[in-house]
C-alpha angles and dihedrals in degrees: 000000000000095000093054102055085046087055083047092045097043094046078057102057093030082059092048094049087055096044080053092054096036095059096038081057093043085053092040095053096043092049087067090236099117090050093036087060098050096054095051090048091049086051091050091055105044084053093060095052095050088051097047088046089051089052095044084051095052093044086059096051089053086064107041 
């Protein structure tokens, strides 16, 4: 009788964690912050590899 009221207590609070995290990436998501971040990232990113190509570049011309 014991085991089932601990597999009822811990689906509760199991249920109740996910509700928690549901709602903090739903936040997350809304406030533009998730998306925010990927762009700048991206940007980042984009940034690098025109630097490193412009260099290449520059490094081939050395040689040529």
């Amino acid at each position: 009788m014991n085991n089932k009221g601990i597999t009822l207590i811990a689906l509760i609070i199991t249920i109740i964690i996910l509700i928690i995290l549901t709602g903090l990436t739903i936040d997350f998501a809304v406030n533009d912050k998730l998306f925010n971040t990927a762009e700048s990232v991206k940007n980042k990113s984009e940034e690098q590899m025109n630097t490193q190509q412009q260099m290449a570049n520059e490094v081939r011309n050395l040689y040529k």
